[in-house]
C-alpha positions as CSV (number, residue, x, y, z in Angstrom):
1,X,-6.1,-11.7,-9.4
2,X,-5.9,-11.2,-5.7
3,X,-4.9,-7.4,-6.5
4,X,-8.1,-7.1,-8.4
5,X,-10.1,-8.6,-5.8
6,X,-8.7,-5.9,-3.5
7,X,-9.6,-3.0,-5.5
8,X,-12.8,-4.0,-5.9
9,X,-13.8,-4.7,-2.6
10,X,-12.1,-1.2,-1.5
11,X,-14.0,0.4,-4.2
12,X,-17.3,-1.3,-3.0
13,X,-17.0,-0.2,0.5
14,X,-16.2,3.4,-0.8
15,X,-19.7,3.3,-2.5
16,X,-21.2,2.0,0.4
17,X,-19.8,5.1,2.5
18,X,-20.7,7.5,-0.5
19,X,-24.2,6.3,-0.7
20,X,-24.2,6.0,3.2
21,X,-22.9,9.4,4.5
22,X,-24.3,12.7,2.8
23,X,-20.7,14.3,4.2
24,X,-18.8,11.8,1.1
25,X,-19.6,13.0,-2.2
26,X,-18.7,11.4,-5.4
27,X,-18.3,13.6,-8.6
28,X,-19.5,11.9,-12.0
29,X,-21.3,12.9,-15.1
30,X,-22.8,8.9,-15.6
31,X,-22.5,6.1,-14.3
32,X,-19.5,4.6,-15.9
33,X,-17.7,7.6,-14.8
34,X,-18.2,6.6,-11.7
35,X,-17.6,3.3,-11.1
36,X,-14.4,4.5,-13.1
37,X,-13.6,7.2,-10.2
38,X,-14.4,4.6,-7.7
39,X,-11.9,2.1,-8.5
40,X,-9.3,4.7,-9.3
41,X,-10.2,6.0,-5.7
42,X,-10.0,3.0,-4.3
43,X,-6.1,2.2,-6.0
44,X,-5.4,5.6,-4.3
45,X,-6.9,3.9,-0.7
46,X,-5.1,1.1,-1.3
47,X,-1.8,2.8,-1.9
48,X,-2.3,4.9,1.2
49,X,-3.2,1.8,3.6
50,X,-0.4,-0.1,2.0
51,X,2.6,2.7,2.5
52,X,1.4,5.1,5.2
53,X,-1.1,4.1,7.7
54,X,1.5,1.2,8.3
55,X,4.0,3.6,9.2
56,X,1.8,5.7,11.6
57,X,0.3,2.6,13.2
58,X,3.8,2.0,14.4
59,X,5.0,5.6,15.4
60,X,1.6,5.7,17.6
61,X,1.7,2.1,18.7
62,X,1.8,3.3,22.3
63,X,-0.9,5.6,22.3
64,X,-2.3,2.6,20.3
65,X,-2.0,0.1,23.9
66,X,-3.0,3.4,25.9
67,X,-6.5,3.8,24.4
68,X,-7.0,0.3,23.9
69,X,-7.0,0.5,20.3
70,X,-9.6,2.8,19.9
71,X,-6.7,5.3,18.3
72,X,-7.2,2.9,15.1
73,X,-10.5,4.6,14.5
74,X,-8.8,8.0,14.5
75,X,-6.2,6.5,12.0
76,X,-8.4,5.0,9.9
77,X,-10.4,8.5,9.5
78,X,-7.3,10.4,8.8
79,X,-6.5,7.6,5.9
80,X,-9.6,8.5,4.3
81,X,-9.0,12.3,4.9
82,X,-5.8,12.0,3.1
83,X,-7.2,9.5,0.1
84,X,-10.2,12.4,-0.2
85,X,-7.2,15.2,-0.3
86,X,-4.8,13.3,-3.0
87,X,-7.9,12.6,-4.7
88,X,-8.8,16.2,-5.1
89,X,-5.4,16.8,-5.8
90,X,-5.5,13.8,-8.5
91,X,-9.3,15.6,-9.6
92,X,-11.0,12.4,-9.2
93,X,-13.8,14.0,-7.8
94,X,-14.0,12.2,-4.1
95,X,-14.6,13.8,-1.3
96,X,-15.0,14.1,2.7
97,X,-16.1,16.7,4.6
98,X,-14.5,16.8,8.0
99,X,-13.1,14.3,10.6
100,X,-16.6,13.3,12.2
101,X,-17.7,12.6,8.5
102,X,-14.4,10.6,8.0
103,X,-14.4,8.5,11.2
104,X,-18.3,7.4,10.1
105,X,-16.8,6.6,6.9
106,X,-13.8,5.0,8.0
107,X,-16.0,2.7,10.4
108,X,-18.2,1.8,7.1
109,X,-15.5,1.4,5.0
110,X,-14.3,-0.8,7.8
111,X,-17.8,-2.6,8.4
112,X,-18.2,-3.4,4.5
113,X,-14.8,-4.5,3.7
114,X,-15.2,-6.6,6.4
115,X,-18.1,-8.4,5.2
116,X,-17.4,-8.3,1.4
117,X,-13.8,-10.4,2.6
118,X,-16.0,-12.9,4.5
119,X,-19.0,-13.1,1.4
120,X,-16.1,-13.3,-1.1
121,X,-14.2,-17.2,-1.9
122,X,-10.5,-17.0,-1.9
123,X,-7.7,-17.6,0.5
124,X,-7.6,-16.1,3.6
């Protein structure tokens, strides 16, 4: 159940960034198909959070401390630059276009996943 929950709140804030930012396009005939893409987007997101931003969060923990944590912004942009190329390599039709577009994103996706976890009952 808690994996559910997970998707859907990742594939929430991914709509909110596609219907946010003009630079994040979504690629669907109707609307089924999209909420469809969305959620398989957002298993992709997951997956990528889950195996590699770990990893690079450790390899760049000092740069991390150096900036203050503003690096996690960076990181988090390049997480959704590489959900938005395995997507295209998946054709799921999700896309970003650039870094500036992806940090944005990356802060929205940040900003509504944030408040869909607080809105939503369950344990913390």
């Amino acid at each position: 159940m808690r994996l559910f929950i997970w998707v859907l709140v990742n594939a929430l804030a991914l709509a909110a960034a596609t219907w946010l930012l003009r630079g994040i396009t979504l690629t669907a005939d109707t609307e089924g198909a999209r909420v469809v893409t969305l959620v398989l987007v957002a298993l992709v997101f997951g997956v990528v959070n889950a195996v590699v931003r770990p990893v690079v969060k450790l390899l760049s923990l000092p740069f991390i401390i150096l900036t203050l944590g503003l690096l996690i912004f960076v990181i988090n942009a390049l997480m959704l630059l590489l959900t938005s190329w395995l997507s295209g390599q998946l054709a799921l039709g999700f896309h970003v276009d650039g870094f500036l577009t992806a940090i944005v994103g990356a802060l929205v996706v940040m900003v509504a996943t944030w408040i869909l976890e607080v809105l939503l009952p369950g344990e913390r």
